[in-house]
N, CA, C and O atoms as a Tripos MOL2 file, in Angstrom:
@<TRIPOS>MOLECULE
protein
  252   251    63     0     0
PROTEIN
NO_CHARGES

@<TRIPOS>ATOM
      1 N         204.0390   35.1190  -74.4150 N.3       1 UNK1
      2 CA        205.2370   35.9300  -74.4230 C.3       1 UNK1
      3 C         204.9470   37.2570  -73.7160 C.2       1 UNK1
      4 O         203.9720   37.9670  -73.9610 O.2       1 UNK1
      5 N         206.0250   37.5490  -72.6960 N.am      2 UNK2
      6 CA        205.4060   38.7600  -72.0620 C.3       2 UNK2
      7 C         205.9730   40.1830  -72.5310 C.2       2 UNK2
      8 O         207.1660   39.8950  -72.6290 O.2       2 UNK2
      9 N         205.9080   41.1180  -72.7740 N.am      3 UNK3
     10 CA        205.9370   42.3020  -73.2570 C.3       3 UNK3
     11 C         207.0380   42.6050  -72.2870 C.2       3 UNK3
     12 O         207.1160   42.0610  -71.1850 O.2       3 UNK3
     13 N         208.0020   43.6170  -72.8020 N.am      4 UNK4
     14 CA        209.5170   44.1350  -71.4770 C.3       4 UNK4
     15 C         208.8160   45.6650  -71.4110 C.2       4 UNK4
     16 O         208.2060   46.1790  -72.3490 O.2       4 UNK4
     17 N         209.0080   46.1920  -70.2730 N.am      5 UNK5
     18 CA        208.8190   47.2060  -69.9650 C.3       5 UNK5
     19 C         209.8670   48.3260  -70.7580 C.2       5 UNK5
     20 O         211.0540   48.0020  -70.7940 O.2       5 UNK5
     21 N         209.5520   49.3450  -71.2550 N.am      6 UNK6
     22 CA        210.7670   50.6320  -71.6620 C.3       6 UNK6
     23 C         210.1630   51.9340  -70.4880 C.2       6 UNK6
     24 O         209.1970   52.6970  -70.4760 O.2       6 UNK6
     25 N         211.2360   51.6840  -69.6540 N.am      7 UNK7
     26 CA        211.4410   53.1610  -68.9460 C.3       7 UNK7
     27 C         212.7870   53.7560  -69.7160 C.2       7 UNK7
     28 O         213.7370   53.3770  -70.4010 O.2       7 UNK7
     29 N         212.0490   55.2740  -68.9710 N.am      8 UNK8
     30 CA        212.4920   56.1600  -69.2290 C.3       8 UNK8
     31 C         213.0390   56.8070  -68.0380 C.2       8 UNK8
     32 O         212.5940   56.4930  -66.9350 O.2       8 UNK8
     33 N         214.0730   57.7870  -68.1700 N.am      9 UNK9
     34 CA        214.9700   58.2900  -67.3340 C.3       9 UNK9
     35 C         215.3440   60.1040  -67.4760 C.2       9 UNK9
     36 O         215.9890   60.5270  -68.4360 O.2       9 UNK9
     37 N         214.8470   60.9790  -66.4190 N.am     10 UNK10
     38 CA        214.9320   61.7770  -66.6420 C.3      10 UNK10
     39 C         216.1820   62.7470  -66.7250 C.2      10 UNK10
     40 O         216.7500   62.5200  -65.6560 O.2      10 UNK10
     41 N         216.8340   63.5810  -67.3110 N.am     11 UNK11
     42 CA        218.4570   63.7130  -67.0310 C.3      11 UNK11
     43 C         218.4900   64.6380  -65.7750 C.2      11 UNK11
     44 O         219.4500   64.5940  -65.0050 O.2      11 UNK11
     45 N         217.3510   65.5440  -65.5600 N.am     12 UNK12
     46 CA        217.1790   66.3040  -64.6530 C.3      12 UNK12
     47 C         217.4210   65.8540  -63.4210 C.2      12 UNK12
     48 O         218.4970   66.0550  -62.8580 O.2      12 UNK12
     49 N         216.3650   65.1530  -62.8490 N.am     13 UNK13
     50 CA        215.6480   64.9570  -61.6650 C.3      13 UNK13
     51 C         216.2540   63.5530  -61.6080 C.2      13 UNK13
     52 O         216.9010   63.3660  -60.5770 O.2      13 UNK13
     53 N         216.2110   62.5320  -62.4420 N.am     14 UNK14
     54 CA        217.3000   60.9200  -62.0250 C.3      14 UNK14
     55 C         216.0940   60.1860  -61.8390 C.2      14 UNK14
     56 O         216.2740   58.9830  -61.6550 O.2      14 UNK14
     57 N         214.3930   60.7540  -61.8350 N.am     15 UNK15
     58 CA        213.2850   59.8680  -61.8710 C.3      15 UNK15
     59 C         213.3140   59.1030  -62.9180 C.2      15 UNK15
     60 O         213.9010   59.4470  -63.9440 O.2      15 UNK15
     61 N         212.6590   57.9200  -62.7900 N.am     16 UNK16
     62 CA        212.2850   56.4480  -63.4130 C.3      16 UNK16
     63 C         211.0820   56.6980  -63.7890 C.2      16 UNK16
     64 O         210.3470   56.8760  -62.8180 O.2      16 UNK16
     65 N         210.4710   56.8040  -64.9670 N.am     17 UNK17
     66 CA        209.0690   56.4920  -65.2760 C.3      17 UNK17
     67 C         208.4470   55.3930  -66.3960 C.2      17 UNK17
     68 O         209.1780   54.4830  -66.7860 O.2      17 UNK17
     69 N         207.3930   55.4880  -66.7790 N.am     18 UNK18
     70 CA        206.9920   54.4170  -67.8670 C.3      18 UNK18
     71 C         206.4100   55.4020  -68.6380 C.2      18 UNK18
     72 O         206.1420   56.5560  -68.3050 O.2      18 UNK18
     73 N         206.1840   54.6870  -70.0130 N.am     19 UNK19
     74 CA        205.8310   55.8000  -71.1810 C.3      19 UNK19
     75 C         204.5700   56.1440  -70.8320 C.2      19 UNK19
     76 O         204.1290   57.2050  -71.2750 O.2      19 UNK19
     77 N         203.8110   55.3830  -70.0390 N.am     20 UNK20
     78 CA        202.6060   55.9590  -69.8340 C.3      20 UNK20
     79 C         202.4770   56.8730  -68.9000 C.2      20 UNK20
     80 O         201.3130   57.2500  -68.7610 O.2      20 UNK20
     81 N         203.2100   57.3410  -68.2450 N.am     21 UNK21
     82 CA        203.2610   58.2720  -67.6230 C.3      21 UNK21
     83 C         203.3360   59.8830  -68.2970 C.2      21 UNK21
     84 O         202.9060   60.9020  -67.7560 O.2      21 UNK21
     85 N         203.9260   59.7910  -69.4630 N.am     22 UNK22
     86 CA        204.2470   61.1440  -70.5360 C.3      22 UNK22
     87 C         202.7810   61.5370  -71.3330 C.2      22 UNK22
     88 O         202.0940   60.6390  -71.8190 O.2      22 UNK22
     89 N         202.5970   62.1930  -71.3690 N.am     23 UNK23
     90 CA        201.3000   63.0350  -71.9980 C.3      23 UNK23
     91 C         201.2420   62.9980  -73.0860 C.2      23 UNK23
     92 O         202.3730   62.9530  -73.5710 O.2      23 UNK23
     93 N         200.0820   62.9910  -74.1650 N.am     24 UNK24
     94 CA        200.8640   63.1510  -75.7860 C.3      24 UNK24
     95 C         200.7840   64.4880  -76.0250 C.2      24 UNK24
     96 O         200.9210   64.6480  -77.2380 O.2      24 UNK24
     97 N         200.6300   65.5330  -75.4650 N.am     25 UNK25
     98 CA        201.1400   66.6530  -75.7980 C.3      25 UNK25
     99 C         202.6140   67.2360  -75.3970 C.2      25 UNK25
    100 O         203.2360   67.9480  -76.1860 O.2      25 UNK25
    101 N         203.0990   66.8990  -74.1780 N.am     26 UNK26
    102 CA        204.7510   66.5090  -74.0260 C.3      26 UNK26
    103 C         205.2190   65.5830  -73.5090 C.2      26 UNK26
    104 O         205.3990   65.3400  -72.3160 O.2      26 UNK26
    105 N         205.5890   64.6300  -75.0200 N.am     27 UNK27
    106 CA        206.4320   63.5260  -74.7590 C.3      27 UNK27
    107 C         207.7610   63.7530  -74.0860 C.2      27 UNK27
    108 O         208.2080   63.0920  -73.1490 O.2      27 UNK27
    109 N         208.3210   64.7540  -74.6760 N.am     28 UNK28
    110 CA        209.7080   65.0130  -74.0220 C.3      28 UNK28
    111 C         209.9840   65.8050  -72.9050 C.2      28 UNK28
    112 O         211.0310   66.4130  -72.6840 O.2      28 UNK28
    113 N         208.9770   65.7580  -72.2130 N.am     29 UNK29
    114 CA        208.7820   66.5110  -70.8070 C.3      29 UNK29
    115 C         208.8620   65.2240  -69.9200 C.2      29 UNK29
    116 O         208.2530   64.2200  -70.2910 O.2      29 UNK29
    117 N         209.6290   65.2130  -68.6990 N.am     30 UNK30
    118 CA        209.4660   64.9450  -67.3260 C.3      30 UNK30
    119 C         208.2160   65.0760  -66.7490 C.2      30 UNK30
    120 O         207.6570   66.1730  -66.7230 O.2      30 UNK30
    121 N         207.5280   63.7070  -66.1080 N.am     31 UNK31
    122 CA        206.2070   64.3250  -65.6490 C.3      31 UNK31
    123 C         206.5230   64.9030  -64.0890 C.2      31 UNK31
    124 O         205.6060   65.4760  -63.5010 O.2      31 UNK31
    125 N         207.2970   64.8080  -63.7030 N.am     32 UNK32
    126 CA        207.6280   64.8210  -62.0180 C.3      32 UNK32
    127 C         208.2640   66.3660  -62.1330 C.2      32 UNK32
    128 O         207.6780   67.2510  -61.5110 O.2      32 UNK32
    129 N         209.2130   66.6380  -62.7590 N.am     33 UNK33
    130 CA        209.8580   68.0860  -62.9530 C.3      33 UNK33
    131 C         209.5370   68.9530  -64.2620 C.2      33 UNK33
    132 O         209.8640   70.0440  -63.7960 O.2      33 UNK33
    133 N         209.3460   69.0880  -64.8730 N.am     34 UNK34
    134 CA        209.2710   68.9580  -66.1240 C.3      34 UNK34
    135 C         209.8060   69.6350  -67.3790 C.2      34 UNK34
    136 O         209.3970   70.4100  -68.2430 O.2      34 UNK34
    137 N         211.2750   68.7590  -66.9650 N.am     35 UNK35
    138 CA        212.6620   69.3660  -67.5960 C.3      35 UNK35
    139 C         212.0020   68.5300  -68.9530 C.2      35 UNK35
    140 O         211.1090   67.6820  -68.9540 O.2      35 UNK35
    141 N         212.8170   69.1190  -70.1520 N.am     36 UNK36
    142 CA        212.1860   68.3220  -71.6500 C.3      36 UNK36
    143 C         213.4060   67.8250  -71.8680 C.2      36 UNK36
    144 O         213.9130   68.4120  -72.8240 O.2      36 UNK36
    145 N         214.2610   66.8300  -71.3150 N.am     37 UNK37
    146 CA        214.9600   65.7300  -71.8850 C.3      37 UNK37
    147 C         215.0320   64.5930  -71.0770 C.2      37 UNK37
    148 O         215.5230   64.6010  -69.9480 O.2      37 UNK37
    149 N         214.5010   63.5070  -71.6910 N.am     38 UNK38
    150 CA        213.9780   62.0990  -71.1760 C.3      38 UNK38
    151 C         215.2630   61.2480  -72.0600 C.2      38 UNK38
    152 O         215.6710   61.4440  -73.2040 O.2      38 UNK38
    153 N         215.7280   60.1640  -70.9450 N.am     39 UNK39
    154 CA        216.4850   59.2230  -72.0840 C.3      39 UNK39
    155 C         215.7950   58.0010  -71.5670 C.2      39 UNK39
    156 O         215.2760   57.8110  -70.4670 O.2      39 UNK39
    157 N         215.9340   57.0130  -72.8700 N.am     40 UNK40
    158 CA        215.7910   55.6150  -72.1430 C.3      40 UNK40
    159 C         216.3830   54.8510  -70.7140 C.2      40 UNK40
    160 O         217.4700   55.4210  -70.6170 O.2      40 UNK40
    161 N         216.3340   54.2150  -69.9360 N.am     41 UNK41
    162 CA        216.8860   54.5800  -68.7000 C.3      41 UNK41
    163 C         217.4300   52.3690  -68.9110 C.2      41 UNK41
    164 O         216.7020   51.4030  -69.1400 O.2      41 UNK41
    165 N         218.5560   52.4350  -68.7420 N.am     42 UNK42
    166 CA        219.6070   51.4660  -68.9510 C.3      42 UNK42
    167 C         218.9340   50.2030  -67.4700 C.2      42 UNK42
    168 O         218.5040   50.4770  -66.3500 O.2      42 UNK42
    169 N         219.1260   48.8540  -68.1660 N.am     43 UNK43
    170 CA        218.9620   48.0590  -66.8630 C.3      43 UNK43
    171 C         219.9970   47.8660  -65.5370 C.2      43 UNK43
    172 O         221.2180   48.0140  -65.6060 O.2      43 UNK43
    173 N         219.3780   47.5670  -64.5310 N.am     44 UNK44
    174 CA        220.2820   48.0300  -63.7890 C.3      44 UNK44
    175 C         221.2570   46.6020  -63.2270 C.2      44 UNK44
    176 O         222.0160   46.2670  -62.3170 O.2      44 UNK44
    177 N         220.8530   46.2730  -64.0180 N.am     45 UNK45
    178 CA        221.6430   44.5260  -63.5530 C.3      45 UNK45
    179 C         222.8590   44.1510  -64.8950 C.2      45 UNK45
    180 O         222.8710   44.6600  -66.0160 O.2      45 UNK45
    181 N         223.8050   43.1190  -64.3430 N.am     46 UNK46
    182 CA        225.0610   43.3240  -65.2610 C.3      46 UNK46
    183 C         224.8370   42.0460  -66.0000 C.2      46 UNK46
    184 O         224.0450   41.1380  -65.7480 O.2      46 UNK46
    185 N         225.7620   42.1770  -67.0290 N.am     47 UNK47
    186 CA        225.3020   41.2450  -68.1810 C.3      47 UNK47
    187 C         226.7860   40.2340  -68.1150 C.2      47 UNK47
    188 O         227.8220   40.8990  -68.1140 O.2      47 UNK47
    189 N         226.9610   38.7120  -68.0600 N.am     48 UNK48
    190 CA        228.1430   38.1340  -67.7520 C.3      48 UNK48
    191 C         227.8690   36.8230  -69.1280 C.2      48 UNK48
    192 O         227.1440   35.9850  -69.6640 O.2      48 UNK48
    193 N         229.5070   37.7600  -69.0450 N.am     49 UNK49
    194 CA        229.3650   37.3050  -71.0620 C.3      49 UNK49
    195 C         230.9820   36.0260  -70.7110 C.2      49 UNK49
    196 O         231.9460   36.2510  -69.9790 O.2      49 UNK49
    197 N         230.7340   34.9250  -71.4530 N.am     50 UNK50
    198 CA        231.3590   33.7690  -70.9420 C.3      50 UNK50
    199 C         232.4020   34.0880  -72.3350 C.2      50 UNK50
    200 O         231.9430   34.0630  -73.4760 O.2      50 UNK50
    201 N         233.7570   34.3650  -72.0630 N.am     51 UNK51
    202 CA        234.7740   33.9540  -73.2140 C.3      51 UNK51
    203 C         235.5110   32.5750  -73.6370 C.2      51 UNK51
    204 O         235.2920   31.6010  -72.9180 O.2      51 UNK51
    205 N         236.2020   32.4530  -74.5340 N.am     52 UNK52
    206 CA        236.3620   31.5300  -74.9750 C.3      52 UNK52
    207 C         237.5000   30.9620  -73.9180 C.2      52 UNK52
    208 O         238.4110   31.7740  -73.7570 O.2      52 UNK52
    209 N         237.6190   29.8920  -73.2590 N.am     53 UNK53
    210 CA        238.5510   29.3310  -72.6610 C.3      53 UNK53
    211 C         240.1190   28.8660  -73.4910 C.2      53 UNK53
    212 O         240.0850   28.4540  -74.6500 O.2      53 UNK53
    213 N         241.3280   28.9870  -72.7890 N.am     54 UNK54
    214 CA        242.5590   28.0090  -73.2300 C.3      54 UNK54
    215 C         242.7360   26.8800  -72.0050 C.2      54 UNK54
    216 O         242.6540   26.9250  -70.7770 O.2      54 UNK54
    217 N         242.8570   26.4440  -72.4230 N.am     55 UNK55
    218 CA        242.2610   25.1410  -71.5810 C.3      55 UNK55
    219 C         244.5860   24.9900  -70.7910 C.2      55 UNK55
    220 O         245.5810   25.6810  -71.0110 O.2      55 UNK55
    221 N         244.4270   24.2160  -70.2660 N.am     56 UNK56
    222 CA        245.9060   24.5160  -69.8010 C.3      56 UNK56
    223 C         247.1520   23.9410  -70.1840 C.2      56 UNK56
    224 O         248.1130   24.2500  -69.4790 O.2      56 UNK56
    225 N         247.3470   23.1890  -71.1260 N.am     57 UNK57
    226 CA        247.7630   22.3400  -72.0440 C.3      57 UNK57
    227 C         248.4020   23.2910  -72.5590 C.2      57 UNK57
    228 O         249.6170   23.4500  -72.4390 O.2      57 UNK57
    229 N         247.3050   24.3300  -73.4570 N.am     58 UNK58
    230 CA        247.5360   25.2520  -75.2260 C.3      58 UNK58
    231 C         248.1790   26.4350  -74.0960 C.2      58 UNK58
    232 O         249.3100   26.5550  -74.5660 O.2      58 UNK58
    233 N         248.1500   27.0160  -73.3510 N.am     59 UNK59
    234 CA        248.9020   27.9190  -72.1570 C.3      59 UNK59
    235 C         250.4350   27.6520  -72.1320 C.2      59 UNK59
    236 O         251.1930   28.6210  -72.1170 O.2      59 UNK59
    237 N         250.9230   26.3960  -72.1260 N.am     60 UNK60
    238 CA        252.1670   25.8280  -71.7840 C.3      60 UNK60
    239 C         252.7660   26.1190  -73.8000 C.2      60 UNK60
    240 O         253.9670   26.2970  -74.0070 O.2      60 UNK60
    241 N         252.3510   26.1180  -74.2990 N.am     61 UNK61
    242 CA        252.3780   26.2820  -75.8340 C.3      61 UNK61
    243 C         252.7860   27.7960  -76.0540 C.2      61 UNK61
    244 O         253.9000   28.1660  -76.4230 O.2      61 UNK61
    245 N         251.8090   28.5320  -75.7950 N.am     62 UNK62
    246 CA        252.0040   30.2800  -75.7540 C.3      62 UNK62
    247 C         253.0570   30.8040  -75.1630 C.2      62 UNK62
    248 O         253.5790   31.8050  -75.6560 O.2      62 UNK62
    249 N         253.6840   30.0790  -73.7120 N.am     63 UNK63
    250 CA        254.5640   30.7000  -73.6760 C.3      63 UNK63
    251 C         255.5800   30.6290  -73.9930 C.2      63 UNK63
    252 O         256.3570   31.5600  -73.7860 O.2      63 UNK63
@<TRIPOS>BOND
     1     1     2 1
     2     2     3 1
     3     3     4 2
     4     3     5 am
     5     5     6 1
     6     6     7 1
     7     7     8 2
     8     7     9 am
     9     9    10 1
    10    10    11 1
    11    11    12 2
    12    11    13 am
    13    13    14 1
    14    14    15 1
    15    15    16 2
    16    15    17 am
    17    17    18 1
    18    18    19 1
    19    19    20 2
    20    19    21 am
    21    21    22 1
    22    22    23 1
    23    23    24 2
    24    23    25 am
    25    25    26 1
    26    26    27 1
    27    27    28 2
    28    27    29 am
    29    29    30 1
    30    30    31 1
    31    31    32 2
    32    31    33 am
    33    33    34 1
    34    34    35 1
    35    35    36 2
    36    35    37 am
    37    37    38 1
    38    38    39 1
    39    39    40 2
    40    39    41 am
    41    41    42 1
    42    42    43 1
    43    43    44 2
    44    43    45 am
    45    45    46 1
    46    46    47 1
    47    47    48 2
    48    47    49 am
    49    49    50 1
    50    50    51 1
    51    51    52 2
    52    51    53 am
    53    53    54 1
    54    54    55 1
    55    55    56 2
    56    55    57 am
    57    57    58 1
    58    58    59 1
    59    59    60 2
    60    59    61 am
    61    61    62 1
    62    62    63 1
    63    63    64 2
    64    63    65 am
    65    65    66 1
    66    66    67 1
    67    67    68 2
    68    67    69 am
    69    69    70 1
    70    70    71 1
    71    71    72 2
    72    71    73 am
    73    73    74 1
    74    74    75 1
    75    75    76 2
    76    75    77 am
    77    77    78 1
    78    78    79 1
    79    79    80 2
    80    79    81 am
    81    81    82 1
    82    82    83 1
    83    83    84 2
    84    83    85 am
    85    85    86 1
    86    86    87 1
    87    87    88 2
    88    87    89 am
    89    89    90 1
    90    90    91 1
    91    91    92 2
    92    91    93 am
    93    93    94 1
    94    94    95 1
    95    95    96 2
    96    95    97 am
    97    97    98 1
    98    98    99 1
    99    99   100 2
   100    99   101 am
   101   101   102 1
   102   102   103 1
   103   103   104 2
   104   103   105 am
   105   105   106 1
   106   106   107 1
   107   107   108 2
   108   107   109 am
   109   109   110 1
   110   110   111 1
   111   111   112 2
   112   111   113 am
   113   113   114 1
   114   114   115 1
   115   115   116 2
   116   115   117 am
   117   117   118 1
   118   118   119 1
   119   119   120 2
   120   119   121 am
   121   121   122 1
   122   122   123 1
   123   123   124 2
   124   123   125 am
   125   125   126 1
   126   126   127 1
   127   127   128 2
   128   127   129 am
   129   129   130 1
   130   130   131 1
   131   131   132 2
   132   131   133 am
   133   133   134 1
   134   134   135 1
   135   135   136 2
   136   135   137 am
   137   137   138 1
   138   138   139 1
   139   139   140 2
   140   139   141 am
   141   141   142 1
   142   142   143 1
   143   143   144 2
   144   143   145 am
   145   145   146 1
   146   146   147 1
   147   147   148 2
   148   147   149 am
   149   149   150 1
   150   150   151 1
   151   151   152 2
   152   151   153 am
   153   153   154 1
   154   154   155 1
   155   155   156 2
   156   155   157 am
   157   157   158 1
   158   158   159 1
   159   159   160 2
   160   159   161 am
   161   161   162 1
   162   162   163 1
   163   163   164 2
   164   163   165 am
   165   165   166 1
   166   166   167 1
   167   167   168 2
   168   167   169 am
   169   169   170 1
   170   170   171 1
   171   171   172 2
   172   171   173 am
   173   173   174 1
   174   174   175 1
   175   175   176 2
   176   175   177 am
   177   177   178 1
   178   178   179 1
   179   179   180 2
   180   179   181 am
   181   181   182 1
   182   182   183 1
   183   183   184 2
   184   183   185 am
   185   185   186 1
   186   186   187 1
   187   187   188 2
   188   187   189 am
   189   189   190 1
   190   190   191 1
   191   191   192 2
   192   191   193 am
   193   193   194 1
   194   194   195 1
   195   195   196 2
   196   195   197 am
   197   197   198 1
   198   198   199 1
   199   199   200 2
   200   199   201 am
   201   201   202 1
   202   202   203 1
   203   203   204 2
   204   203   205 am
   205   205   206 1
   206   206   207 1
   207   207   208 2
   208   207   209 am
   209   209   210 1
   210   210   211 1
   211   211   212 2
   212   211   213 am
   213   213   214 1
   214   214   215 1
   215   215   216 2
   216   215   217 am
   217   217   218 1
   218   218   219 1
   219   219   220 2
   220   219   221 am
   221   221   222 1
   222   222   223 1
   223   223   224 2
   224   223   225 am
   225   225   226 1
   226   226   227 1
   227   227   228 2
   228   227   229 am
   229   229   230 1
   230   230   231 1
   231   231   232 2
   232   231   233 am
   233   233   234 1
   234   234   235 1
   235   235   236 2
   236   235   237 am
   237   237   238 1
   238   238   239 1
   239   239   240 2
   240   239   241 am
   241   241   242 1
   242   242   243 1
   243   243   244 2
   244   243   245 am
   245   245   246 1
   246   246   247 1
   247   247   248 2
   248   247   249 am
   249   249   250 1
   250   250   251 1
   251   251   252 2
@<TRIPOS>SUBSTRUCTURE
     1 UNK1         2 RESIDUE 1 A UNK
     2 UNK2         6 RESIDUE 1 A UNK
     3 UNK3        10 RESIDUE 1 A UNK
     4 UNK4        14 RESIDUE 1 A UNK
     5 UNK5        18 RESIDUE 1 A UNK
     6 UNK6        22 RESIDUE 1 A UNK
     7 UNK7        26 RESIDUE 1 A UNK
     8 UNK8        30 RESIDUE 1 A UNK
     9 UNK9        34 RESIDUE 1 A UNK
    10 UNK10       38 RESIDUE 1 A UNK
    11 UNK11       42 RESIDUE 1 A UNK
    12 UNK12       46 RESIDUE 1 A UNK
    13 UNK13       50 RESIDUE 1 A UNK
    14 UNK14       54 RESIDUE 1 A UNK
    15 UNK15       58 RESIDUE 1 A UNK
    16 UNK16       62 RESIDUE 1 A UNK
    17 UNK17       66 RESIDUE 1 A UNK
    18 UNK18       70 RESIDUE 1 A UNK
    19 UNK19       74 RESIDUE 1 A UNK
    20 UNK20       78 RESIDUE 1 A UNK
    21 UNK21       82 RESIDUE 1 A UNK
    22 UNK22       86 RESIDUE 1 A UNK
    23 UNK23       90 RESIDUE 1 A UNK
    24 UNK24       94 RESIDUE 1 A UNK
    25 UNK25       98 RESIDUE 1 A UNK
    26 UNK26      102 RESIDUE 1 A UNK
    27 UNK27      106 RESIDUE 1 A UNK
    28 UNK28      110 RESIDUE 1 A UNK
    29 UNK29      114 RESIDUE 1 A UNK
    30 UNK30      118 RESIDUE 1 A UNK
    31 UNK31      122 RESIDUE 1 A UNK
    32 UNK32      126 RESIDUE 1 A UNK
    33 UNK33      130 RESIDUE 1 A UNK
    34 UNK34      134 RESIDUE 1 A UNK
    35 UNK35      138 RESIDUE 1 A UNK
    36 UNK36      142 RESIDUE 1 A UNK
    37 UNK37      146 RESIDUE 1 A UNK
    38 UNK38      150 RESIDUE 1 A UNK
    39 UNK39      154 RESIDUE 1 A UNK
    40 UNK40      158 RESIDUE 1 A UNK
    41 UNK41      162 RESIDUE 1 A UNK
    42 UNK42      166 RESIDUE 1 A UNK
    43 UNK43      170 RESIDUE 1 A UNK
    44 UNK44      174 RESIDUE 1 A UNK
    45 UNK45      178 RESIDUE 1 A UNK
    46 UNK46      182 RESIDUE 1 A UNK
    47 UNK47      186 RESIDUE 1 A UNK
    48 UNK48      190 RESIDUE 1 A UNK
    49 UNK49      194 RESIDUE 1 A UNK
    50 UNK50      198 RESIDUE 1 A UNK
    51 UNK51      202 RESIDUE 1 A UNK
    52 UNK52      206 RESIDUE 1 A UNK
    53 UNK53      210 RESIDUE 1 A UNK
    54 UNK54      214 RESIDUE 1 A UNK
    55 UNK55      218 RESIDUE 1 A UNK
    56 UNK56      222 RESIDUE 1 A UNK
    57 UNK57      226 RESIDUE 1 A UNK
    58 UNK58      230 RESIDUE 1 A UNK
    59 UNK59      234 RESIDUE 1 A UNK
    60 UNK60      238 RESIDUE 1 A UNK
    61 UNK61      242 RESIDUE 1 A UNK
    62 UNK62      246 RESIDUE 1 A UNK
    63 UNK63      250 RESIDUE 1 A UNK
């Protein structure tokens, strides 16, 4: 099982990093600028969510 990466996202600067990149003396520092607010940084690919079908029959019914 492979481990998912958590980046982080700086609000400042819009850099991408990995937690290993942050220091343990400031976690909430930017290592590139080093503004102190980091958010988790969202995937960038879309998620396609399948709904429930009316098939065309139950359509002629509804209206």
């Amino acid at each position: 099982m492979s481990e998912q990466r958590i980046l982080y996202e700086c609000v400042w600067c819009r850099r991408v990093f990995e937690k290993d990149k942050l220091s343990k003396v400031s976690e909430t520092r930017c290592p590139y600028c080093g503004f102190n607010v980091i958010k988790k940084s969202k995937a960038g690919r879309t998620k396609l969510i399948e709904t429930s079908k009316i098939d065309t029959e139950s359509k002629g019914l509804i209206s």
